[in-house]
KETORBA-261680 format. One record per residue (C-alpha): x, y, z; residue in one letter; residue number from 1. Coordinates in steps of 0.1 Angstrom, whole numbers, m for minus. Layout:
c1 | c2 | c3 | r | k
X | Y | Z | A | NUM
...
//
This chain:
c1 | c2 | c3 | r | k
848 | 820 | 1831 | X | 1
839 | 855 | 1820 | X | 2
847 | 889 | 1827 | X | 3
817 | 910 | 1822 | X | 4
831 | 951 | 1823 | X | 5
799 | 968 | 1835 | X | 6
811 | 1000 | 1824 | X | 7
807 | 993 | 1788 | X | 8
772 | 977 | 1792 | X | 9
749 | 993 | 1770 | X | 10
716 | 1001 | 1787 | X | 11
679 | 1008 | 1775 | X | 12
659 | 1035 | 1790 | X | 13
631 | 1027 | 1817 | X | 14
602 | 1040 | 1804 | X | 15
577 | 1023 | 1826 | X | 16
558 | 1033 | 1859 | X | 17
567 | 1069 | 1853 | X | 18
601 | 1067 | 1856 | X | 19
628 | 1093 | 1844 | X | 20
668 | 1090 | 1837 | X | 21
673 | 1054 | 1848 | X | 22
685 | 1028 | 1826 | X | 23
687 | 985 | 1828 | X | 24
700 | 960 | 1810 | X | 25
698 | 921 | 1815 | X | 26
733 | 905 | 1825 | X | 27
720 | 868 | 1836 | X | 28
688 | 846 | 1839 | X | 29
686 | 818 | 1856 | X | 30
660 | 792 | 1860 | X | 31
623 | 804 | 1867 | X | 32
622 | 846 | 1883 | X | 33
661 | 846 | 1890 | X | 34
675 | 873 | 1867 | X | 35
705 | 897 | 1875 | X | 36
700 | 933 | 1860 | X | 37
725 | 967 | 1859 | X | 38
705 | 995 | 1868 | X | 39
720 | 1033 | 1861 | X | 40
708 | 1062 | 1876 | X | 41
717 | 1095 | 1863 | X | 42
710 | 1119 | 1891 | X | 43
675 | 1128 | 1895 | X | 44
668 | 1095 | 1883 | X | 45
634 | 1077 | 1894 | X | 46
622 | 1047 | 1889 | X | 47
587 | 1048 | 1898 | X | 48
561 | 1033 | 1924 | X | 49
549 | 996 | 1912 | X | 50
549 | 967 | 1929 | X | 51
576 | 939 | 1926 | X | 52
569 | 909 | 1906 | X | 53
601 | 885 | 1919 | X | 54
614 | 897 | 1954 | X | 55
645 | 918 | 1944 | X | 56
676 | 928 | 1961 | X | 57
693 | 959 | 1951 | X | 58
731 | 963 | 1954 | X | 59
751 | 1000 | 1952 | X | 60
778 | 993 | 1933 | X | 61
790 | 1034 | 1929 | X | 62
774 | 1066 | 1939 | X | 63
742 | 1067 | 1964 | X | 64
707 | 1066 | 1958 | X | 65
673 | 1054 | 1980 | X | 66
646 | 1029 | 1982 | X | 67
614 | 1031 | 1989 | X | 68
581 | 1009 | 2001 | X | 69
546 | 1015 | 2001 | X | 70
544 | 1039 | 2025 | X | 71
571 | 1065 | 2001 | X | 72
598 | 1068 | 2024 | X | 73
627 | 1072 | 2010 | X | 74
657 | 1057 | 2028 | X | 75
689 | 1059 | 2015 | X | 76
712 | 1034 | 2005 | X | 77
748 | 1031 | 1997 | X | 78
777 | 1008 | 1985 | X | 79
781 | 983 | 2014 | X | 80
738 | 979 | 2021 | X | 81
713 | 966 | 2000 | X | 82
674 | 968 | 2001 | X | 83
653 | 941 | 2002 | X | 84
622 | 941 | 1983 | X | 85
596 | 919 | 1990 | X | 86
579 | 901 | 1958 | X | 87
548 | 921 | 1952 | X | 88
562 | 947 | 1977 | X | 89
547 | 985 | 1964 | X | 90
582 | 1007 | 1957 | X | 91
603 | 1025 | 1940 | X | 92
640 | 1036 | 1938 | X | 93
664 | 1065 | 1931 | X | 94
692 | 1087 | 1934 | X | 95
699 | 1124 | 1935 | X | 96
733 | 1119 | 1929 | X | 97
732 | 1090 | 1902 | X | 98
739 | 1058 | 1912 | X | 99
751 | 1021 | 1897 | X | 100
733 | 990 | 1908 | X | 101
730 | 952 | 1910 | X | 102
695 | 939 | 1909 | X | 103
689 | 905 | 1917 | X | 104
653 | 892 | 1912 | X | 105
646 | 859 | 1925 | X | 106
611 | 840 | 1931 | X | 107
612 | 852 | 1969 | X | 108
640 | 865 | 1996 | X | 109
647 | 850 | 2030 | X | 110
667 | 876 | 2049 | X | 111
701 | 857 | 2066 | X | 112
720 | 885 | 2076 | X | 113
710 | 897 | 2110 | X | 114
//
């Protein structure tokens, strides 16, 4: 077992797809398009329209921020939701406030919860 403090993580800028003060770094890979990423938004952070290449699922870990799919809208999310992002799903993602995150990317999503 290990304890991974995601505090301390250091992150890289995201430069791509026009986006602006939001950060990643890889904490896991698994077999194929399953990865686990830390996203950090500062606020005003923006990670710009592109489409998905694995489905993803974003988790709120601290502070709020939204999600968005092809058509723009931006819906918020918060610690307790996550989006759902289809894989090759147009979007993007953000927070006005800042926010932490979870991404998991895996090869496709099948929604359980109902």
């Amino acid at each position: 077992m290990r304890i991974i403090d995601l505090d301390s993580l250091v992150t890289a800028p995201i430069i791509e797809y026009q986006s602006t003060r939001a950060a990643a770094t890889s904490i896991a890979r698994g077999r194929g398009d399953a990865h686990i990423h830390w996203l950090r938004f500062e606020p005003g952070g923006v990670i710009g329209p592109h489409p998905a290449g694995p489905a993803q699922i974003l988790i709120p870990v601290e502070g709020r921020g939204w999600a968005a799919g092809p058509d723009a809208v931006r819906q918020s999310i918060a610690p307790g939701q996550v989006a759902l992002i289809a894989s090759g799903e147009v979007h993007s993602k953000g927070s006005e406030e800042g926010m932490n995150a979870l991404m998991i990317q895996l090869a496709t999503v099948a929604l359980d919860a109902r």
